[in-house]
C-alpha positions as CSV (number, residue, x, y, z in Angstrom):
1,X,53.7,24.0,45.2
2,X,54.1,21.3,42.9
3,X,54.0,21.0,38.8
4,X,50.8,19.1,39.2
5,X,49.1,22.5,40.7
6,X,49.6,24.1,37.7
7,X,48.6,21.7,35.6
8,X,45.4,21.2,37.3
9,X,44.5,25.0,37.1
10,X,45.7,25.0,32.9
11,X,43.2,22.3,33.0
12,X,40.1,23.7,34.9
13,X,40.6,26.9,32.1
14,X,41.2,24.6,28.8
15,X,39.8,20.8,30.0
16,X,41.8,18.4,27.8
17,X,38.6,16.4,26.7
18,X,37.8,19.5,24.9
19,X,41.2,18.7,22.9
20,X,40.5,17.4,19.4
21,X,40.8,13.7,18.5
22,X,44.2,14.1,16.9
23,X,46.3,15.6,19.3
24,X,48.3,14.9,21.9
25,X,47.8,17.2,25.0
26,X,49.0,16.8,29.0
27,X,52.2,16.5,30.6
28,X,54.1,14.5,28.1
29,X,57.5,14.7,29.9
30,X,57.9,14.5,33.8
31,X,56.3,13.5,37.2
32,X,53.7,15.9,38.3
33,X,54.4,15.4,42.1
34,X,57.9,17.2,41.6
35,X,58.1,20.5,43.4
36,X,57.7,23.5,41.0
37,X,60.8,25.7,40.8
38,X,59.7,27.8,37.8
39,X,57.9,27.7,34.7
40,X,58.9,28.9,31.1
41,X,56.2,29.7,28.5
42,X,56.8,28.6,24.6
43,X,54.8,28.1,21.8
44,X,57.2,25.3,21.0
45,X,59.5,23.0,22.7
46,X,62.4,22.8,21.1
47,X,65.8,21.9,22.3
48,X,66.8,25.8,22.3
49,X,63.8,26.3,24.1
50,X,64.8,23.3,26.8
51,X,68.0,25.1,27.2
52,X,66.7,28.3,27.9
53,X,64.5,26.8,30.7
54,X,68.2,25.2,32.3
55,X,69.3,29.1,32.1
56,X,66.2,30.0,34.1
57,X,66.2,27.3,36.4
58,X,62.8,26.6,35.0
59,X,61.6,22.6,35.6
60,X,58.5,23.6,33.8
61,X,57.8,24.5,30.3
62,X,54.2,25.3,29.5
63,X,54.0,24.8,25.7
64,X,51.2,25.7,23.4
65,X,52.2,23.1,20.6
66,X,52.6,19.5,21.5
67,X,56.8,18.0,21.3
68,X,55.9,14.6,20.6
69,X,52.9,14.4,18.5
70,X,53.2,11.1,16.9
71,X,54.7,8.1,18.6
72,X,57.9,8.0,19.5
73,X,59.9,4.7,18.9
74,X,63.1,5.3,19.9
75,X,65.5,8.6,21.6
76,X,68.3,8.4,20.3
77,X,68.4,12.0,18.9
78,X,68.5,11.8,15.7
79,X,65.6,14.2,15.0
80,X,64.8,17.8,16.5
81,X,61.8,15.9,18.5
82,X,64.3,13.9,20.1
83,X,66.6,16.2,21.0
84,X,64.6,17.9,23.0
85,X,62.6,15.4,24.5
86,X,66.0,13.5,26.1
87,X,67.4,17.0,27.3
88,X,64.5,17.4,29.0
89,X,64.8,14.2,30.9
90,X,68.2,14.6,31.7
91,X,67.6,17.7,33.3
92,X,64.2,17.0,35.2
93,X,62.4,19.0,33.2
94,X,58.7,18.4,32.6
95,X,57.1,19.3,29.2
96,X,52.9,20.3,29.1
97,X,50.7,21.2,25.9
98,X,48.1,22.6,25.8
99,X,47.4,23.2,22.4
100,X,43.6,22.3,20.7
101,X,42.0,22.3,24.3
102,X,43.2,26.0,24.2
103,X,42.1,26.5,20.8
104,X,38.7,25.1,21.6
105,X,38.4,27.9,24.6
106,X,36.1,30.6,24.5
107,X,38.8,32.6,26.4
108,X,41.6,31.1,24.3
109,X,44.0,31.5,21.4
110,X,40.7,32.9,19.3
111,X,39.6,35.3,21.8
112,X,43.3,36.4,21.6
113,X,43.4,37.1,18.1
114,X,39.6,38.8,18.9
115,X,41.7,41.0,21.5
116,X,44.2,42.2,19.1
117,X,41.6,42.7,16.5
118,X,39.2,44.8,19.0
119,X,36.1,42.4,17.5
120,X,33.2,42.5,20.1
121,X,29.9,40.4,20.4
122,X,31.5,37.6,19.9
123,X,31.0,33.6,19.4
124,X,31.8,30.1,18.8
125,X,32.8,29.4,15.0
126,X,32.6,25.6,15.2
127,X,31.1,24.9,17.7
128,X,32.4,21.0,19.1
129,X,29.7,18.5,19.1
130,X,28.9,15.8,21.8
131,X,30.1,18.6,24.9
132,X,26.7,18.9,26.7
133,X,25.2,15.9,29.0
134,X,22.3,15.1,31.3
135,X,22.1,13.5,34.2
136,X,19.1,12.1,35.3
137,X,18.3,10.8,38.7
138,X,15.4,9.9,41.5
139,X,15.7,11.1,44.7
140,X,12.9,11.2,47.8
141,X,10.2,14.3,48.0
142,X,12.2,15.6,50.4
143,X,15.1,15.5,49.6
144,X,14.8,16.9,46.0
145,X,15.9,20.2,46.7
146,X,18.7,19.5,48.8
147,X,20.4,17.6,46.0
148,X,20.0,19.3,43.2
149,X,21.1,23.0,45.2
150,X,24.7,20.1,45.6
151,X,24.6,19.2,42.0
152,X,24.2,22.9,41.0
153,X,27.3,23.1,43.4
154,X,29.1,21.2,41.0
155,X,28.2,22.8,38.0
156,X,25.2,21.4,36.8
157,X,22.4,23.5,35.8
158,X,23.9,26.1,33.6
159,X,22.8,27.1,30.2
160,X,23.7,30.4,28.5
161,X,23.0,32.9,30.8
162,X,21.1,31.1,33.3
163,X,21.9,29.1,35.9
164,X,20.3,26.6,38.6
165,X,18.0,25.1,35.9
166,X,16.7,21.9,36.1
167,X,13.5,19.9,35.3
168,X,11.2,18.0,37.6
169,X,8.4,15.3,37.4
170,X,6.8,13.8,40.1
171,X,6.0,10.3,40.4
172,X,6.0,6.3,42.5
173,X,9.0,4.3,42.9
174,X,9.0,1.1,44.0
175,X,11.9,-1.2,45.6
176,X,12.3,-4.4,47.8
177,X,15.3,-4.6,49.0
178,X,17.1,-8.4,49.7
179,X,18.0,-9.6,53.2
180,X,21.4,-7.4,52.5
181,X,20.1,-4.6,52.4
182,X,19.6,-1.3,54.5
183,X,17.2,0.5,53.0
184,X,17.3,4.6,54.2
185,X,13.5,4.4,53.7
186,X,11.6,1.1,54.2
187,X,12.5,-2.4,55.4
188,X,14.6,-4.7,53.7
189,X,12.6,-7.7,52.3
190,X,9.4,-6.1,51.7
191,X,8.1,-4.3,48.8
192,X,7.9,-0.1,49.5
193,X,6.1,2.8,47.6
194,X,7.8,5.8,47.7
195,X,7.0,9.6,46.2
196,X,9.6,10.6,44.2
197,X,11.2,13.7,42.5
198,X,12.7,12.8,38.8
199,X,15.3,15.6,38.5
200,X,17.2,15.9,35.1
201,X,20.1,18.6,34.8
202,X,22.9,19.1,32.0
203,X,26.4,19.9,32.4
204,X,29.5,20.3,30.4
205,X,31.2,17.0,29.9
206,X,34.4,17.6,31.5
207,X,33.0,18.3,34.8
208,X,31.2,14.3,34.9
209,X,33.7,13.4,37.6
210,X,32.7,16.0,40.0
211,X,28.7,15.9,39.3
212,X,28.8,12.4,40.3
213,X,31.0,12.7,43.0
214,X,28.2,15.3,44.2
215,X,25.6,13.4,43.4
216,X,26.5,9.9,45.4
217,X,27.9,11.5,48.3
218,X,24.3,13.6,48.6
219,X,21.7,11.0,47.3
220,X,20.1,9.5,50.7
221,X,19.6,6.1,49.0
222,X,21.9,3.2,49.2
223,X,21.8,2.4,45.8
224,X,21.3,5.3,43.4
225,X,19.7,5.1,40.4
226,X,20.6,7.5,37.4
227,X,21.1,8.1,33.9
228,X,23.7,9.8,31.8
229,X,22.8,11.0,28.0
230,X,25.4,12.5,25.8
231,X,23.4,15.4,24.0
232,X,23.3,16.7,20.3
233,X,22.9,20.1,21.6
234,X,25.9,22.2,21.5
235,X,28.2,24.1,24.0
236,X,28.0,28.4,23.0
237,X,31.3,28.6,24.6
238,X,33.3,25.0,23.7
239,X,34.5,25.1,19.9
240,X,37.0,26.3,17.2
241,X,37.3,29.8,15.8
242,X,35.5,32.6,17.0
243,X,33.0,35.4,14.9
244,X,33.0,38.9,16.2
245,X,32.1,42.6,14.8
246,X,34.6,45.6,14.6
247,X,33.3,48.8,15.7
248,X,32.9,50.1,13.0
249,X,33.0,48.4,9.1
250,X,36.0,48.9,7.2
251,X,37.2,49.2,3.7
252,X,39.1,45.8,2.3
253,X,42.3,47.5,2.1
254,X,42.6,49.2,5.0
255,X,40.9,45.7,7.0
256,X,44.2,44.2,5.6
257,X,46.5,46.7,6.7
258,X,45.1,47.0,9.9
259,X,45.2,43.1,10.6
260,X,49.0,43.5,9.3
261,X,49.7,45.8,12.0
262,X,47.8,44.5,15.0
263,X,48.5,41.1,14.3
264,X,52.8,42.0,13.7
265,X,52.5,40.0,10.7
266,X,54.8,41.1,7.7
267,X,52.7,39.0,5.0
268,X,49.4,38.5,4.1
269,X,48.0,36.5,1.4
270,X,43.9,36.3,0.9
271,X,41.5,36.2,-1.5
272,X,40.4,38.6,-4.3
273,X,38.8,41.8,-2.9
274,X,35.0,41.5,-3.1
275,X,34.6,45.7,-3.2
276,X,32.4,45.6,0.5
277,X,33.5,46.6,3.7
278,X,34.3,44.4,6.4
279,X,32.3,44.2,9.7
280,X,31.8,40.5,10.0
281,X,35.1,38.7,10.8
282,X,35.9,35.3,11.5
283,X,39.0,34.5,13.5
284,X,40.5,29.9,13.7
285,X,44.8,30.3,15.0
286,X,46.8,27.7,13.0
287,X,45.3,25.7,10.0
288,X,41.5,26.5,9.7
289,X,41.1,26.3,5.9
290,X,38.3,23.8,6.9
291,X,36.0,26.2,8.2
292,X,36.1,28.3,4.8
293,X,32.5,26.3,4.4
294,X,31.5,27.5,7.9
295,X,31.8,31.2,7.3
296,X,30.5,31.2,4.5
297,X,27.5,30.0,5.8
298,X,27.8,32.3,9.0
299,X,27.8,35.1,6.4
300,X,30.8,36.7,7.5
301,X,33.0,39.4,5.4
302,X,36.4,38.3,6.0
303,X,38.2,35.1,7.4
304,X,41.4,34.9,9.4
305,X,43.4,32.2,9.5
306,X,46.8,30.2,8.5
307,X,48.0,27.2,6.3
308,X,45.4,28.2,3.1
309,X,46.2,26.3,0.3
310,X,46.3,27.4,-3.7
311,X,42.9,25.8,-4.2
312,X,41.6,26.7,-1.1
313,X,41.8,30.5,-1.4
314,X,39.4,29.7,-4.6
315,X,36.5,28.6,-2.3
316,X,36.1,31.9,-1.1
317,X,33.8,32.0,-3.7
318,X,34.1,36.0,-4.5
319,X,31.5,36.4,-1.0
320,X,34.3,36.1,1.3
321,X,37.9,37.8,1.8
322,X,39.9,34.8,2.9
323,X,43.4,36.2,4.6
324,X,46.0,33.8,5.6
325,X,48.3,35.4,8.2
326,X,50.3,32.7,9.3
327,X,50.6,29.9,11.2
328,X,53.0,31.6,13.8
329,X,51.5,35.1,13.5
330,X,48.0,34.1,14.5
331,X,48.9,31.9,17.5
332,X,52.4,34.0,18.9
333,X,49.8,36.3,21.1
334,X,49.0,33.0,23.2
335,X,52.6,32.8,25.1
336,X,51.2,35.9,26.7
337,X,47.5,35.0,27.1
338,X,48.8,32.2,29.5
339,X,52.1,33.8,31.3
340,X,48.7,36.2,32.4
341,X,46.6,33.8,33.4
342,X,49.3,32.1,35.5
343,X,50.5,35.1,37.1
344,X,47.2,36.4,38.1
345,X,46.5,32.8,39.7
346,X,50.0,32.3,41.2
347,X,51.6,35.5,42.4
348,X,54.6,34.3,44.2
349,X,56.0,32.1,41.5
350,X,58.2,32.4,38.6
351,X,56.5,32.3,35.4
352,X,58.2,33.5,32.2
353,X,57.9,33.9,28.6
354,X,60.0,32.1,26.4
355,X,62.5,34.9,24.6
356,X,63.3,31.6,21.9
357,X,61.6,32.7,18.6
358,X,60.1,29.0,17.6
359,X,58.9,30.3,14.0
360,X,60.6,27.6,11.6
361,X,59.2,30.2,8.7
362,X,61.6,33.2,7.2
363,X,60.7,35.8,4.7
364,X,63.3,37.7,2.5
């Protein structure tokens, strides 16, 4: 087994191009082809951390937050970033984040939090835009069905619920192939008619690769003709935050003290009480003041979240009970969520869980 094995199945459950703009996600120390001997799990990589994975014989650290964010020009260790990153190296140990492709998971850091918080019926807060594309493509009579039961193979064809779906016109194509050519239907050199299937599908983008793949290796043409569109439409399970329901509404006090406890938090700042219960709860790890707008408009009751500045709390606007937890508090859950993942997926390797507490914030 080899570091790139892991990587590949972090990647099929958070796809990187799901990462926002800003970040900087993927193996970003190490060769992928090295045999895996273990792998430590962090929310941070920081030297500490590096030298615990040397104690557990670990060439792997899984790490939610990225090491090197901006670029680095120089290692000479003159900064905490540094540090770690050339300890790393000279111990052959590779370095992946995952970080905002986790975040913009339906199963990730969010649903986490959702765990913890026992919130049910559950979905996308911000929802990412430009996810969703279709494929268009013309294919002989009959073969139609044949290629489009390969491209749902791939992936293609799923929306909400449903899968397999597809649209189809009927219609004439015409070719004339050069002297070059070797037509599957038809002679080369002279003009052809041919009945036609027009099959149009969607898919999530990260999976373009493996639709076309499908689709040129199945298409009985030499030359295939298609179209790709990137859609407006929007993914129900590809975004940041998360909206869910608790069983059963709470009082504003006892929300808070109950958030306190399951999320092993011993602070919580938020907003002026609004005298309603809570049932309605948005949930964004790290710094979501940003989506104070969003639910708002979602209509939701209360708002997790971390990083909430002075003037921030004041667009709550009396309609929502804004409660920042922490950055470190919301997102410490999501060592777990992965060490479980891993585990369940690899069974005979060692995975563990960083005991390095990364939280640069104290409290007296």
């Amino acid at each position: 087994m080899k570091i790139q094995d892991v990587i590949q199945y972090l990647e099929s459950l958070a796809p990187l191009s799901y990462a926002e703009d800003f970040d900087n996600v993927g193996l970003l120390v190490g060769n992928p082809d090295t045999p895996l001997r273990g792998t430590l799990i962090t929310l941070d990589t920081l030297e500490e951390v590096v030298e615990e994975a040397i104690a557990k014989d670990c060439n792997l650290i899984v790490s939610f937050h990225p090491i090197i964010f901006s670029g680095l020009k120089r290692l000479t260790g003159q900064s905490y970033v540094e540090r770690a990153v050339i300890k790393a190296i000279e111990h052959h140990i590779a370095i992946y984040a995952i970080h905002t492709a986790l975040d913009n998971s339906f199963w990730g850091v969010n649903a986490r939090i959702c765990d913890r918080l026992g919130l049910h019926k559950r979905e996308i807060l911000l929802p990412q835009a430009h996810t969703i594309e279709q494929l268009v493509t013309y294919v002989p009579k009959e073969g139609a069905e044949a290629l489009r039961q390969h491209l749902f193979e791939a992936g293609a064809g799923h929306i909400g619920n449903y899968s397999e779906c597809s649209f189809n016109i009927e219609g004439i194509g015409t070719y004339k192939g050069n002297a070059e050519s070797h037509p599957t239907i038809g002679v080369p050199e002279v003009f052809h008619r041919e009945a036609e299937t027009r099959i149009s599908v969607i898919f999530p983008k990260h999976l373009r690769r493996g639709i076309l793949q499908a689709l040129l290796a199945h298409h009985p043409y030499e030359e295939v003709a298609y179209e790709i569109y990137t859609l407006e439409n929007t993914h129900q399970h590809i975004g940041l935050g998360m909206i869910g329901y608790l069983e059963k509404p709470m009082e504003e006090t006892t929300f808070l003290k109950y958030v306190k406890e399951r999320m092993q938090t011993s602070c919580i700042r938020h907003s002026a009480l609004r005298g309603k219960p809570v049932e309605k709860v948005a949930v964004l790890g790290g710094s979501g003041a940003d989506a104070i707008g969003a639910c708002l408009k979602a209509g939701c009751d209360a708002y997790l979240t971390a990083d909430v500045k002075y003037h921030e709390f004041f667009k709550a606007e009396g309609r929502l009970l804004l409660a920042d937890i922490g950055h470190y508090e919301s997102e410490q859950f999501t060592k777990l969520l992965l060490w479980e993942q891993l585990t369940e997926k690899f069974t005979t390797f060692a995975f563990y869980l960083a005991n390095t507490n990364t939280n640069p914030i104290n409290y007296l």
